[in-house]
KEKE-3310 file (N, C-alpha, C; in steps of 0.2 Angstrom, whole numbers, plus 5000, padded with zeros to 4 digits):
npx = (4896:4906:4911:4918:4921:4909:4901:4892:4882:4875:4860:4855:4839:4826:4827:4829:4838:4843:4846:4860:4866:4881:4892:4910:4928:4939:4950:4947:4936:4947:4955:4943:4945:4957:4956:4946:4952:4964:4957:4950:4938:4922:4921:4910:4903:4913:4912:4899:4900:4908:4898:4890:4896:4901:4889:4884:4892:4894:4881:4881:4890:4882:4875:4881:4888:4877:4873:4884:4884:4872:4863:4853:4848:4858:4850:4842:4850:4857:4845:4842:4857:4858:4860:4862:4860:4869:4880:4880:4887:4899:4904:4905:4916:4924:4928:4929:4921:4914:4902:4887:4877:4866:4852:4841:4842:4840:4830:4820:4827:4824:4810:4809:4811:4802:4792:4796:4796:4783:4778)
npy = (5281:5266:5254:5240:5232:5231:5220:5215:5202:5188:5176:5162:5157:5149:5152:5165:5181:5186:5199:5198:5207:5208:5208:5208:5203:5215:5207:5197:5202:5209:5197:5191:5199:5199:5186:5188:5197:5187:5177:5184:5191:5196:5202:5200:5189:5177:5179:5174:5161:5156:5155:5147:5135:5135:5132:5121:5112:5114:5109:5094:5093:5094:5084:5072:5071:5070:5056:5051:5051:5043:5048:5049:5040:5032:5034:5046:5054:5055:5063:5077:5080:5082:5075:5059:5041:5036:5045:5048:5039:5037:5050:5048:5041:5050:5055:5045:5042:5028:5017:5014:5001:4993:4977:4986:4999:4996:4994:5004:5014:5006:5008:5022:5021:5016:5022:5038:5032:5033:5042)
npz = (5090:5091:5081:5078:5067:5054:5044:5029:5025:5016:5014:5007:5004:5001:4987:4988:4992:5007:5019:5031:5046:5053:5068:5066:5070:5068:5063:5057:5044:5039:5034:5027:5016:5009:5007:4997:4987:4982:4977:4968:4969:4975:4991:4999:4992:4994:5008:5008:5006:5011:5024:5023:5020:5033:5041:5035:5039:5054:5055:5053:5061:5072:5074:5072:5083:5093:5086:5090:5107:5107:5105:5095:5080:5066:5056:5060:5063:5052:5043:5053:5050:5036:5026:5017:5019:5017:5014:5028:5034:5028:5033:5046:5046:5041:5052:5060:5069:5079:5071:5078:5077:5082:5082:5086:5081:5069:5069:5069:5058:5050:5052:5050:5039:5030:5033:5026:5013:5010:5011)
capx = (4895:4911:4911:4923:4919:4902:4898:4884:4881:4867:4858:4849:4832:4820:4831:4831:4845:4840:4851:4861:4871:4885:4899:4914:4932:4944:4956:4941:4936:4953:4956:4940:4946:4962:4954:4943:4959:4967:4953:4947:4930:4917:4920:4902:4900:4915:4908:4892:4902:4911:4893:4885:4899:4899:4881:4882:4898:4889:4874:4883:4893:4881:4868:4886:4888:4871:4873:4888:4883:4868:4854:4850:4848:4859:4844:4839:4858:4857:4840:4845:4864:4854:4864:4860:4862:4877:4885:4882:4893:4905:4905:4907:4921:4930:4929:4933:4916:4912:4896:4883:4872:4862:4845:4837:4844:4839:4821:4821:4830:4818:4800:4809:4813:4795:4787:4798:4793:4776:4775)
capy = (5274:5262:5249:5239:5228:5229:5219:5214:5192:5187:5169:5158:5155:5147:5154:5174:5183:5189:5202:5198:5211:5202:5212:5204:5204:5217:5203:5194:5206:5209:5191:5192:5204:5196:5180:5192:5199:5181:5173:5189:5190:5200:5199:5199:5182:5176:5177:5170:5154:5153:5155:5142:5128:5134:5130:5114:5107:5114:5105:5089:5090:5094:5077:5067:5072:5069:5052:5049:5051:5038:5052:5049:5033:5035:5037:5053:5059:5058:5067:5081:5083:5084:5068:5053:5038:5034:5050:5049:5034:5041:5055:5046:5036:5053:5057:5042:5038:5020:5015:5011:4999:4984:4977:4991:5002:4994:4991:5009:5016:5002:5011:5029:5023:5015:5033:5041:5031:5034:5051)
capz = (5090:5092:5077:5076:5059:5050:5036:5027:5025:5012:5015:5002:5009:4997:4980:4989:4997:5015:5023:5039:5046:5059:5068:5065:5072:5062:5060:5052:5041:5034:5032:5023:5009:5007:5003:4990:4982:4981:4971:4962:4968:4978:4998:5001:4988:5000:5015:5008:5001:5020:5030:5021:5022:5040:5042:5034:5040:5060:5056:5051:5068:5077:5070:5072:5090:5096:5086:5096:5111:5109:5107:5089:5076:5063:5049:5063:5063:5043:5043:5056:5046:5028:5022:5013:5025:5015:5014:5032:5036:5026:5038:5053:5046:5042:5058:5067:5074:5075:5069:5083:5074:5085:5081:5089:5078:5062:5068:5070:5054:5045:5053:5046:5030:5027:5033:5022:5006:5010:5011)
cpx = (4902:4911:4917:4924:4914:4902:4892:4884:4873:4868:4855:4844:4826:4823:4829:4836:4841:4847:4850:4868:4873:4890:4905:4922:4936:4948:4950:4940:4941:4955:4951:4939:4952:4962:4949:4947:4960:4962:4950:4939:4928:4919:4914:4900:4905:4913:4901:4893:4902:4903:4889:4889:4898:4894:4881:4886:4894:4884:4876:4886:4891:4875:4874:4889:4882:4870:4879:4890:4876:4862:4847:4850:4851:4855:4842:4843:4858:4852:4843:4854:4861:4859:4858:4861:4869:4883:4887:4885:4897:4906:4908:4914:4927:4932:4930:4929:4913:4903:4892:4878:4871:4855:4840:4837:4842:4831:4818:4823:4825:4812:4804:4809:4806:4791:4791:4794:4786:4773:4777)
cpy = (5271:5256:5246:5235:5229:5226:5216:5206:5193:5179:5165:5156:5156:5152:5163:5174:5188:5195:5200:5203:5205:5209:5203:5206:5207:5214:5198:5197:5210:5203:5188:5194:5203:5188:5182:5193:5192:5180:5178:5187:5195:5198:5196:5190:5176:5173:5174:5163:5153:5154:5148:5137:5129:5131:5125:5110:5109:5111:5098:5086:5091:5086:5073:5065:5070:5058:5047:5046:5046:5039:5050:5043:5035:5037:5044:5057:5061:5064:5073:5083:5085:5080:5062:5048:5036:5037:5051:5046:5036:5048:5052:5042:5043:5054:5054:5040:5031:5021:5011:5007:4992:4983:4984:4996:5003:4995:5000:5015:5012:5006:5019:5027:5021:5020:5037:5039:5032:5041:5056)
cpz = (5088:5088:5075:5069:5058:5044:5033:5022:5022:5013:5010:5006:5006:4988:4982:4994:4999:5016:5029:5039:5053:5059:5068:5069:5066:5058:5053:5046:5034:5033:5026:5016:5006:5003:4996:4984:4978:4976:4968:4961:4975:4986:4999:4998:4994:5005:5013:5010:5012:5023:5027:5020:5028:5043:5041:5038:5050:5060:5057:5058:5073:5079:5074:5079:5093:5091:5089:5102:5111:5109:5100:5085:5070:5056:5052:5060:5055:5042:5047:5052:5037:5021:5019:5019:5023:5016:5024:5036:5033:5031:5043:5052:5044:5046:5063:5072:5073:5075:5075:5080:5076:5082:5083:5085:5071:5061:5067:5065:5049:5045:5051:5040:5026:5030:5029:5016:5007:5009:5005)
residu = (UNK:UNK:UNK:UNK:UNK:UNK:UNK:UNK:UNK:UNK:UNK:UNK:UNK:UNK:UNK:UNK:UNK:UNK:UNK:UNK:UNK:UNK:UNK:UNK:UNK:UNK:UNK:UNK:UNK:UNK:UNK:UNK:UNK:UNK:UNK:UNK:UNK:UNK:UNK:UNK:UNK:UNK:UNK:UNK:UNK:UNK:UNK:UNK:UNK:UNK:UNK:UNK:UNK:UNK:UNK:UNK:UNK:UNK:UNK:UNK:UNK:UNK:UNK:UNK:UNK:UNK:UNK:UNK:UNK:UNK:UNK:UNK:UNK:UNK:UNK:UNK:UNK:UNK:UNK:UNK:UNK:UNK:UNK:UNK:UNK:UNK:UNK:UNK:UNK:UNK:UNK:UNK:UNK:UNK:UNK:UNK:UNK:UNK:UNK:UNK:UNK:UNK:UNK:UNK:UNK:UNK:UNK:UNK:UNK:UNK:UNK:UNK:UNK:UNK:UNK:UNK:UNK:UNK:UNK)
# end
């Protein structure tokens, strides 16, 4: 069998660590252990720390894109990125996206936010 990287990626999901195995690219992999050394710590915690900013900051751009493009309200795009609605105008404004927000928007973001506090 031809392997070219194996490593072994744990996830938090509901306060336990799942095993994922991923192949990875060698340069990856060495890249990974070099950032271990530097900081004096476990590759494995490493790569946990890197798979879970990934995940957040992918979810964030993926919410920010889809409110971008005109698909989502930004109280959704907060919802789907796993932000506050504040923290998620702060996003938009690191990244240069203007703010879409007309009547329709508001009336919309109002009937989320009053099913929220209800529930």
């Amino acid at each position: 069998m031809n392997v070219k990287a194996y490593i072994d990626v744990y996830t938090i999901v509901y306060e336990k660590m799942e095993v994922l195995s991923i192949r990875v690219p060698k340069e990856v992999r060495e890249e990974l252990e070099k950032l271990a050394k530097l900081e004096g710590r476990d590759r494995a915690e490493i790569t946990r720390e890197i798979l879970v900013e990934g995940v957040r900051e992918r979810r964030i751009r993926a919410a920010l894109d889809l409110y971008r493009e005109g698909k989502v309200t930004l109280w959704k795009a907060a919802e789907l990125a796993g932000l506050s609605l504040w923290e998620t105008v702060d996003e938009l404004t690191k990244r240069g996206i203007e703010l879409q927000y007309g009547s329709k928007e508001l009336e919309e973001d109002l009937r989320a936010a009053l099913s929220e506090s209800r529930s």
